[in-house]
C-alpha positions in Angstrom: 26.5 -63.4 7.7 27.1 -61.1 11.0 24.7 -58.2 10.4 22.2 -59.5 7.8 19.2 -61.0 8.4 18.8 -64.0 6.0 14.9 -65.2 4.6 15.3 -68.2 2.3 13.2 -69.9 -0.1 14.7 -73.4 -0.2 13.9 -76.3 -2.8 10.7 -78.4 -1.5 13.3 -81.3 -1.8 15.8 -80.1 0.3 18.4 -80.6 -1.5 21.6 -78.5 -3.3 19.3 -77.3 -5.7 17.5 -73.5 -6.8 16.1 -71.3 -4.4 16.4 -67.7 -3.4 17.5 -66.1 -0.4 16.7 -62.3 0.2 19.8 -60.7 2.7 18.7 -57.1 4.6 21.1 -55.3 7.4 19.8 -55.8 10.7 19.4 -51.8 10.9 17.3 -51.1 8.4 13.5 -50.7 8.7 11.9 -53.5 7.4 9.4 -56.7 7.8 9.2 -60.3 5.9 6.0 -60.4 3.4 6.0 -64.4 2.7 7.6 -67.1 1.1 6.6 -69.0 -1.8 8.7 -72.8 -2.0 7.5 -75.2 -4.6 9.0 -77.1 -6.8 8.3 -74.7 -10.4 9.2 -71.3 -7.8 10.9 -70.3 -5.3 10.4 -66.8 -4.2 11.5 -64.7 -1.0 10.2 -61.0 -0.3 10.5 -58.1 2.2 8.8 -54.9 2.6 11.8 -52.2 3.0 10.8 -48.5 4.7 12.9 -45.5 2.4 11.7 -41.8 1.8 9.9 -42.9 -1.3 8.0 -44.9 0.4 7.9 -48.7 1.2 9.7 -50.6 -1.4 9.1 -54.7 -2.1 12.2 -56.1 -2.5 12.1 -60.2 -3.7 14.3 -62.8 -5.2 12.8 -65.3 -7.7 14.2 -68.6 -8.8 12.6 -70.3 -12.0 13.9 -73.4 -13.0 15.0 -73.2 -17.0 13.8 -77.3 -17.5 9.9 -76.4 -15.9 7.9 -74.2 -18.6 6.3 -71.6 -18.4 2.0 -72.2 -17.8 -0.3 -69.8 -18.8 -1.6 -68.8 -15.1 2.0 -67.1 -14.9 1.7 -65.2 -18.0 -0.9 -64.3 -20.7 1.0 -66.3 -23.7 1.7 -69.9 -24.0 2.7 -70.1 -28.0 5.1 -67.0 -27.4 8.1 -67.5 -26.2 9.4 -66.9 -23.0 10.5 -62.8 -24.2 7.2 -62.7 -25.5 5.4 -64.2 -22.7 7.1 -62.1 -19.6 6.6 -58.4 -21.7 3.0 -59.2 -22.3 2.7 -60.2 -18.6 4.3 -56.9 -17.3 2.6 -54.1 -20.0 -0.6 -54.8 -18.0 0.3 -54.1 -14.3 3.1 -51.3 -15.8 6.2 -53.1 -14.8 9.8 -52.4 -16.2 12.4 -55.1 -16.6 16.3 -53.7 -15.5 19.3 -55.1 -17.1 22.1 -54.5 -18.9 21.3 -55.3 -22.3 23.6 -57.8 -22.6 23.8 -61.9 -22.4 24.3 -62.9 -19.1 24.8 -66.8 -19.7 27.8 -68.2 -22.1 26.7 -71.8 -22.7 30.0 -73.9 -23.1 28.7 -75.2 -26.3 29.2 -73.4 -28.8 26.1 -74.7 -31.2 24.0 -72.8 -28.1 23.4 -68.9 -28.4 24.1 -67.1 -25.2 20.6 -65.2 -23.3 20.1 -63.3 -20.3 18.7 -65.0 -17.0 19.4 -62.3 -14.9 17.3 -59.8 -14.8 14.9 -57.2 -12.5 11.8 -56.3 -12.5 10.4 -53.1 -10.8 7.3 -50.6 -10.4 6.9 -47.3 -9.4 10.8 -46.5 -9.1 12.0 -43.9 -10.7 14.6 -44.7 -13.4 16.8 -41.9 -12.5 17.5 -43.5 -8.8 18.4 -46.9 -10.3 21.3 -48.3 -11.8 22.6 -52.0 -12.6 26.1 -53.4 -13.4 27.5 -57.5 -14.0 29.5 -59.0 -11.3 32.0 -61.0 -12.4 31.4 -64.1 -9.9 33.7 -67.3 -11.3 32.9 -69.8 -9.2 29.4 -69.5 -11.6 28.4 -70.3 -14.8 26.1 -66.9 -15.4 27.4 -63.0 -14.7 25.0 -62.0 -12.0 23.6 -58.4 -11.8 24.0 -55.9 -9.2 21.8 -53.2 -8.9 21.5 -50.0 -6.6 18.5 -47.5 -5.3 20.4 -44.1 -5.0 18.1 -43.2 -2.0 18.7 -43.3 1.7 17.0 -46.2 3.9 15.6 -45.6 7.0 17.3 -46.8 9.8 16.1 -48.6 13.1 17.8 -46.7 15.8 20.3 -47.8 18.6 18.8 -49.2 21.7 20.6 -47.2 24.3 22.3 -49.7 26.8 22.4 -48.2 30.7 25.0 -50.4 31.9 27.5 -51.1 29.6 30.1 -54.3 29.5 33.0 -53.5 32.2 30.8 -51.6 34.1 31.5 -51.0 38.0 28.2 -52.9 39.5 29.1 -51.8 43.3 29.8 -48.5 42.1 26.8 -48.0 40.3 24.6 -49.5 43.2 26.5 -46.7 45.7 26.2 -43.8 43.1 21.8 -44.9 42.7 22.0 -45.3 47.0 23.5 -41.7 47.4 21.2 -39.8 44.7 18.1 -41.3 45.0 16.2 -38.9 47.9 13.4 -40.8 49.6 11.3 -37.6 51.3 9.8 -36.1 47.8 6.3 -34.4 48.1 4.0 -35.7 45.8 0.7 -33.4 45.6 -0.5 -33.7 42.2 0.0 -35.0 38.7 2.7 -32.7 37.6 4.9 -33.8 41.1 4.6 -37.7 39.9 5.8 -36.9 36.3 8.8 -34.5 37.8 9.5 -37.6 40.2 9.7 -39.9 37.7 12.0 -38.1 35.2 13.9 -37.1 38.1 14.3 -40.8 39.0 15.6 -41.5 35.2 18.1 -39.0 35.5 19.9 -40.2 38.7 19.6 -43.8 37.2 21.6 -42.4 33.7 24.3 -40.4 36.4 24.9 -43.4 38.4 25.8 -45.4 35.3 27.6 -43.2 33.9 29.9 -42.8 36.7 30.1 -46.6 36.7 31.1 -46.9 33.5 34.4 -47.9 32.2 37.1 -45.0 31.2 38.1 -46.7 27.8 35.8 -49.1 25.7 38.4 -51.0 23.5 37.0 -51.8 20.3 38.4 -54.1 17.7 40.0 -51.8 15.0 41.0 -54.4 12.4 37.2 -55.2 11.9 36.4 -51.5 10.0 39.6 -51.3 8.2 39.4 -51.3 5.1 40.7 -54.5 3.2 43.8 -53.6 1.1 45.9 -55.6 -1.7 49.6 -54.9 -2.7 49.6 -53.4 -6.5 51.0 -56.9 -7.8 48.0 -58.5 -6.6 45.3 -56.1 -7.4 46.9 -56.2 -11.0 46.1 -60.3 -11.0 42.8 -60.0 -10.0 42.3 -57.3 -12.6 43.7 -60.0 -15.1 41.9 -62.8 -13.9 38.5 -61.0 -14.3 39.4 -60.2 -18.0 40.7 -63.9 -18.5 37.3 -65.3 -17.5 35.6 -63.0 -19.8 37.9 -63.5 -22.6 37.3 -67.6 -22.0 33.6 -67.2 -21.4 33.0 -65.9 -24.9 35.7 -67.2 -27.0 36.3 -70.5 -25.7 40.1 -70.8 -26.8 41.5 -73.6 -24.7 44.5 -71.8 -24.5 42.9 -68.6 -22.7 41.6 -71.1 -20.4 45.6 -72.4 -19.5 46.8 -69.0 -19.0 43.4 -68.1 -17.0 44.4 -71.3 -14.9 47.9 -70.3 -14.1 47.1 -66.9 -13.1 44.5 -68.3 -10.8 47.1 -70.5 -8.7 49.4 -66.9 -8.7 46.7 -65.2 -7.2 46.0 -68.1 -4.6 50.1 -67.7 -3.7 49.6 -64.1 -3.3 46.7 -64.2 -1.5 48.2 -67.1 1.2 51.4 -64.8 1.5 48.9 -61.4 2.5 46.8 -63.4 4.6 50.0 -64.1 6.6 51.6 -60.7 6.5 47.8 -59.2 8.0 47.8 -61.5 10.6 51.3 -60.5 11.3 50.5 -57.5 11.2 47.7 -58.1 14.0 49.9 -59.5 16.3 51.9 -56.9 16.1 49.9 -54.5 17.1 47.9 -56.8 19.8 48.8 -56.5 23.2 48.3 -59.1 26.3 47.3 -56.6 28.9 44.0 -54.6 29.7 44.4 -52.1 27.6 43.6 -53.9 24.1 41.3 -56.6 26.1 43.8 -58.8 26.1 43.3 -59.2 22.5 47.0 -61.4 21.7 45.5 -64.2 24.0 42.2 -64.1 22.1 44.4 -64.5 19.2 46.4 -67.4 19.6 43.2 -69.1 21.6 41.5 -68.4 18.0 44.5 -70.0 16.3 44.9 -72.6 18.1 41.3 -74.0 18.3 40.0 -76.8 15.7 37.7 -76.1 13.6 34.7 -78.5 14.0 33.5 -80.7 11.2 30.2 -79.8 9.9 29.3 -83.2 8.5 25.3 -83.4 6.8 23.0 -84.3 9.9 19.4 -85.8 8.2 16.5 -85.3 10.4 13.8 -87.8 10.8 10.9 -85.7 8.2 14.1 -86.5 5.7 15.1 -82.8 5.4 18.7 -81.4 6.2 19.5 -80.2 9.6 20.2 -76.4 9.2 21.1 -74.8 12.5 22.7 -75.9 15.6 19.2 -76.7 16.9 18.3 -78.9 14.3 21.6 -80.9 14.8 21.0 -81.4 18.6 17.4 -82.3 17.9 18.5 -85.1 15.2 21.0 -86.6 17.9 18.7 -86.7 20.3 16.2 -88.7 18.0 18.9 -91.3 17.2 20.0 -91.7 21.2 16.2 -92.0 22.2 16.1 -95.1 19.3 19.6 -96.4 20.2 18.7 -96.5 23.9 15.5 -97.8 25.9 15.3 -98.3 29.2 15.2 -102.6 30.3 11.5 -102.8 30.4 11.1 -106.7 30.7 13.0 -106.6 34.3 10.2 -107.4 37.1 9.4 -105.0 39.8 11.0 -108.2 42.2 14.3 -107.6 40.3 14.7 -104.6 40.4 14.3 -104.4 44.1 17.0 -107.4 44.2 19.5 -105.4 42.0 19.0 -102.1 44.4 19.6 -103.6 47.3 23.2 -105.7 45.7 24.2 -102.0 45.0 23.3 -100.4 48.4 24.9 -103.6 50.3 28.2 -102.8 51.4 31.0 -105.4 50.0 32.9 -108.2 51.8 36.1 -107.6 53.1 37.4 -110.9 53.0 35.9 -113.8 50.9 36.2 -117.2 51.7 39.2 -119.4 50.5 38.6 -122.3 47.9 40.7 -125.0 47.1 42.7 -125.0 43.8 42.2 -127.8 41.3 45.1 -129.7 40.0 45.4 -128.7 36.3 46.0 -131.5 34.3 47.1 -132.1 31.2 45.0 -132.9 27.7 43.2 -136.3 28.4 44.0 -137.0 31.9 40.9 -135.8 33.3 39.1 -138.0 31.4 41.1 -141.2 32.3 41.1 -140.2 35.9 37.3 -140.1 36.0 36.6 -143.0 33.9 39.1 -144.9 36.4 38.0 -142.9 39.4 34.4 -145.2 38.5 36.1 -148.8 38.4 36.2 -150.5 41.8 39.6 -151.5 43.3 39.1 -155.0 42.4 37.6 -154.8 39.2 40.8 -153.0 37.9 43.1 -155.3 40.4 41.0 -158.5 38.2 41.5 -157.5 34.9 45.4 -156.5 35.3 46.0 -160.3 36.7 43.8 -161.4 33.5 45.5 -159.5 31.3 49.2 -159.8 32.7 48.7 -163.3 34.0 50.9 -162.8 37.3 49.6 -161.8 40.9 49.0 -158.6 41.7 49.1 -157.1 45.4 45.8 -155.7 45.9 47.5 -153.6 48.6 49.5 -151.8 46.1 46.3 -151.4 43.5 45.5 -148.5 44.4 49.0 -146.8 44.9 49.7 -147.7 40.8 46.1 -146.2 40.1 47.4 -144.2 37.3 50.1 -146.5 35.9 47.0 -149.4 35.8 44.5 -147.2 33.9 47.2 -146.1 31.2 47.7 -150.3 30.8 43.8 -150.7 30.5 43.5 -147.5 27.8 46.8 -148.2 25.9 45.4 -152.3 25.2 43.7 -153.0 22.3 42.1 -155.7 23.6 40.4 -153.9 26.3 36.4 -154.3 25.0 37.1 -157.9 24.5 38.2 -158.7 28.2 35.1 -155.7 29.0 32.8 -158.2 26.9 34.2 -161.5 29.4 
């Protein structure tokens, strides 16, 4: 969230599963006690600075299906109510809530109770004050409470040059102020030097900076709903309560309907804001050119966050953690050729720095022949003239030329292949 500072106190197992997570403005005074994360607790804490002095502020997270030992609280054969005020009478602590269930099982054998709850010392009861929020995405009514009493703030760091600033300008205003020929004769002269320093710093970048900062307005307005849809989220709340402690199945249809009105109505003044926006954006210097900023925001994809496990087999949960997970897969995936010999690679460096051949010698092309031929033409290409000139006249009983043996080459070895009784004359 931009402006909070987030401490968490995430499940030992990593997973979608309890914790607590304590959420301060970036302003206010304060500092980070500890963290407790194991499996029975998860606890985070901060120490915030206010005019009653410093105030602990922590969120807890007990898991209903663990129980409750005794080095937690005094009792063990109490119950849990019984247990938790005998804990707190000791060490005068108060317990803050509304007096009302908190948790609407959807059985309706169970008995509602109250999970949500605060505990506090040495705050006065008149500057506190607790409410339910009606969250429905959950299965409990969280509490909200609130500490009438001003925090103390960290203040502003005072920028000297601010964004747009004139850079040349500044270094020419700093060249003509700054007088090099100051007499220095004692303590008092170095301090009047120095502040007199400062001060022609602060001129010369405030005559460098920008006439007109441009800040984005639709970031403070306040968010506003037509009277329709304020009345259906008015509804909606009262629905869920309604359902959440009768349990009519019919509350639950209308509840349902009046949901997917309030999505339609919500689509329809998302569209007329950012209409709205446009509108009023402008594509020159004056607004920052804040219509192409816009459409460039529009227009971009969103990237897919897809869960990244890191090699200890926790979730990767920033950037960081992401790029470090990739980079432990590429370093497995890829490993340099290690069995090459020191000879090789001096062979393979120089193939790459010689320069290439512009002409390559010629080779003769083969004939191609067809399935089987090749391997009649060798086996013939093996007989003698007159061994295949003998077994023709054997086989044909009529003279042969041997002159024109080897002109009928081919037409003699398909005879000698295509006769059945070619192993027996081989045999003779």
């Amino acid at each position: 969230m931009e402006g909070y500072v987030c401490y968490r106190a995430d499940h030992p197992t990593g997973r979608a599963r309890g914790g607590a997570v304590v959420l301060a403005k970036q302003d206010l005074a304060h500092y980070h006690l500890h963290t407790v994360t194991s499996s029975d607790t998860q606890l985070a804490a901060i120490m915030v600075e206010t005019p009653l002095g410093e105030i602990l502020v922590a969120a807890a997270y007990l898991p209903p299906n663990i129980p409750w030992n005794r080095a937690e609280f005094d009792s063990l054969a109490d119950s849990r109510g019984t247990a938790l005020h005998e804990a707190l009478t000791p060490c005068s602590a108060q317990v803050l809530a509304t007096g009302r269930p908190t948790h609407f099982p959807y059985n309706r054998q169970s008995t509602p109770s109250c999970i949500d709850f605060f505990i506090f010392k040495g705050i006065p009861n008149s500057v506190l004050s607790v409410r339910e929020e009606y969250d429905l995405s959950s299965d409990h009514l969280p509490l909200l409470t609130t500490i009438n009493t001003a925090a103390q703030r960290i203040p502003k760091k005072r920028r000297l040059v601010l964004p747009g600033s004139n850079i040349q300008r500044f270094k020419a205003e700093l060249n003509s102020l700054i007088n090099l020929n100051t007499q220095i004769l004692s303590v008092e002269d170095v301090d009047a030097a120095v502040q007199t320093l400062l001060d022609q710093v602060h001129a010369a970048a405030a005559n460098a900076a920008p006439a007109h900062i441009y800040s984005a307005p639709t970031s403070q307005r306040p968010r506003t709903f037509s009277p329709i849809l304020e009345g259906l989220l008015a509804l909606k709340k009262r629905l869920r309560r309604e359902y959440v402690r009768t349990q009519d199945p019919t509350i639950d249809r209308i509840y349902r309907r009046i949901a997917n009105r309030v999505r339609k109505e919500l689509i329809i003044s998302k569209r007329n804001a950012t209409d709205t926006m446009l509108e009023e954006a402008t594509a020159d210097e004056s607004s920052k050119f804040a219509l192409w900023k816009l459409s460039s925001r529009y227009k971009r994809q969103a990237a897919p966050k897809f869960p990244v496990r890191l090699p200890d087999d926790t979730w990767a949960r920033s950037p960081m953690d992401r790029a470090e997970a990739f980079a432990c897969n590429l370093e497995e995936r890829f490993k340099p050729f290690e069995t090459a010999s020191h000879g090789r690679i001096q062979r393979v460096a120089q193939i790459l720095e010689a320069p290439l051949q512009m002409s390559l010698p010629v080779s003769p092309i083969t004939f191609q022949e067809g399935p089987g031929e090749c391997r009649l033409q060798r086996h013939a290409a093996a007989i003698k003239a007159s061994r295949i000139t003998s077994s023709i006249r054997n086989r044909s009983n009529r003279r042969i030329n041997p002159s024109l043996a080897i002109r009928n080459l081919a037409f003699a070895v398909a005879v000698a292949v295509a006769n059945p009784l070619a192993n027996a004359f081989a045999t003779q």
